[in-house]
C-alpha positions in Angstrom: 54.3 55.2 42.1 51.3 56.7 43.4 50.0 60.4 42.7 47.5 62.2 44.7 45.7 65.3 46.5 46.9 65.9 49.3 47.3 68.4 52.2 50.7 71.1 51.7 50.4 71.4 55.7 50.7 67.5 57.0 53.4 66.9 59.0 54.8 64.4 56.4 55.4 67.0 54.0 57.2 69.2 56.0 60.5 68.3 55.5 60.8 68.6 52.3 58.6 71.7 51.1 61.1 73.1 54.0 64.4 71.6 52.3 63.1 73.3 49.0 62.1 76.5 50.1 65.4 77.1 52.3 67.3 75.5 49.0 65.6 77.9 46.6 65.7 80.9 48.9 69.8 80.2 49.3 70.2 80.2 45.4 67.8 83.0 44.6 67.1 85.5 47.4 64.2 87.8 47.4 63.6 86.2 43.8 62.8 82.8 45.1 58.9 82.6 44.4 58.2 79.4 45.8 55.0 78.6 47.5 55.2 77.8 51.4 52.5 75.4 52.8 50.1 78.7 53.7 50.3 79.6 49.6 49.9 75.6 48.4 47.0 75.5 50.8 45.0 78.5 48.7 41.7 77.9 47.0 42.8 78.1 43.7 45.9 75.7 44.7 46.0 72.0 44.4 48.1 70.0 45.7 49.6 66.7 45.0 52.2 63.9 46.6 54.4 61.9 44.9 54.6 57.8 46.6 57.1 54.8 46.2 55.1 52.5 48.7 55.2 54.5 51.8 57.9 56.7 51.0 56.9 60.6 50.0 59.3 60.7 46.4 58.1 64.1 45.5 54.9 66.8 45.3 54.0 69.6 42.9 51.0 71.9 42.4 49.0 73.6 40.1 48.0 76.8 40.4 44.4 78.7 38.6 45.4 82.0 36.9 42.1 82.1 35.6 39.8 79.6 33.6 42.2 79.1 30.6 45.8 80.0 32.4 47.4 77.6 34.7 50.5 78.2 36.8 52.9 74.7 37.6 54.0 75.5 41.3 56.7 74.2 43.9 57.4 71.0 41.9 59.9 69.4 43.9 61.4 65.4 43.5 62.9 63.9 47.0 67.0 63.9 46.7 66.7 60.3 47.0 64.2 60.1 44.1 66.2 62.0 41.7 66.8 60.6 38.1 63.8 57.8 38.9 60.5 59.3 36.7 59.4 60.9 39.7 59.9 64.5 38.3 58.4 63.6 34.7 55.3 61.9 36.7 54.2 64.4 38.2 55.1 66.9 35.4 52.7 64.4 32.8 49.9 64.6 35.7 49.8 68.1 36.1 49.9 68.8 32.3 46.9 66.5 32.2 45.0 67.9 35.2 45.4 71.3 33.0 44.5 69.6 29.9 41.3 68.5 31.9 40.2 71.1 33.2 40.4 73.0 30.0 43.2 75.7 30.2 44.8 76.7 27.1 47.9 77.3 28.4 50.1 76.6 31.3 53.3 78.7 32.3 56.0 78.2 35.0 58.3 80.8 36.6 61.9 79.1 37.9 65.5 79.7 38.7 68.4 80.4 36.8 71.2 78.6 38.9 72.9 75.4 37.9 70.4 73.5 40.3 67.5 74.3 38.0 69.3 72.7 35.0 67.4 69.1 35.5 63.8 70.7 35.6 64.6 72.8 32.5 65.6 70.1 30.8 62.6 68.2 32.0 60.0 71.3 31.1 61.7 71.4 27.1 61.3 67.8 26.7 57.6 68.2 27.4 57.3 70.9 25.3 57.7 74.2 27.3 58.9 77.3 25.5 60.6 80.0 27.2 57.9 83.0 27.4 57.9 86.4 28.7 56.9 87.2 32.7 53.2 86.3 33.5 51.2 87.4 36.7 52.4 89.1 39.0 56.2 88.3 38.3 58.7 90.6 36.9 62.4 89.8 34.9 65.4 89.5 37.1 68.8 88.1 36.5 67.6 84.8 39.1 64.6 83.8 36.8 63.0 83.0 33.8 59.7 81.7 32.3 57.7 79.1 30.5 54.8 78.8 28.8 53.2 75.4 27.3 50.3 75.4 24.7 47.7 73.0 25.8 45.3 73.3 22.8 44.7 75.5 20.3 42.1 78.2 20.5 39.7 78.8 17.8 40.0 81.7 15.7 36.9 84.7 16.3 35.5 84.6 12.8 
């Protein structure tokens, strides 16, 4: 599998950014947070695609809060790709790309439907913690919050 940069607006993306906005819009209304290609395309977005050989398997982005917060966007794994790695890939490469470019922490906002059950499982086994609203976002009954420690920050002395 292959990982990289890529553009939220090519036309081989379409398809499935639209299958996971409409999926997440159907499940959680005017709480449904998701990014569409316009948001992913931001400055302080990046962007990657998930590859088996020629086949797109999955994206996800990460998103710059501010120069030690980052925010794990619109991670999505192709239907047909489900239960493969793909999901944990790009979960490992993000987390690293944070680790990298020297955040301290970095949180995630999802659902609360039954659909959402793989990637919360998939967020705990990498060490996310449930964690209070961050941003811009506010408590509702259709989502909840996440919040991994990257490294520890030294204590002012």
């Amino acid at each position: 599998m292959q990982i990289r940069v890529a553009d939220p607006k090519a036309t081989y993306v379409t398809d499935l950014l639209d299958h996971h906005l409409r999926e997440l819009q159907r499940v959680m209304a005017d709480h449904a947070f998701a990014l569409d290609a316009s948001g992913l395309s931001a400055a302080s977005v990046t962007f990657w695609t998930a590859w088996n050989d020629k086949t797109l398997v999955g994206f996800g982005a990460l998103k710059e809060l501010d120069c030690a917060h980052g925010e794990l966007k619109s991670m999505r794994v192709a239907p047909a790709a489900r239960g493969t790695g793909v999901g944990r890939a790009m979960l490992e490469h993000i987390i690293a790309e944070a680790r990298g470019r020297g955040y301290t922490r970095l949180s995630l906002e999802t659902g609360t439907a039954a659909l959402h059950a793989p990637a919360i499982s998939l967020y705990r086994s990498a060490g996310f913690a449930p964690c209070g609203a961050f941003a811009d976002y506010s408590v509702s009954p259709h989502n909840q919050f996440f919040q991994l420690a990257l490294r520890s920050v030294a204590p002012d002395l």
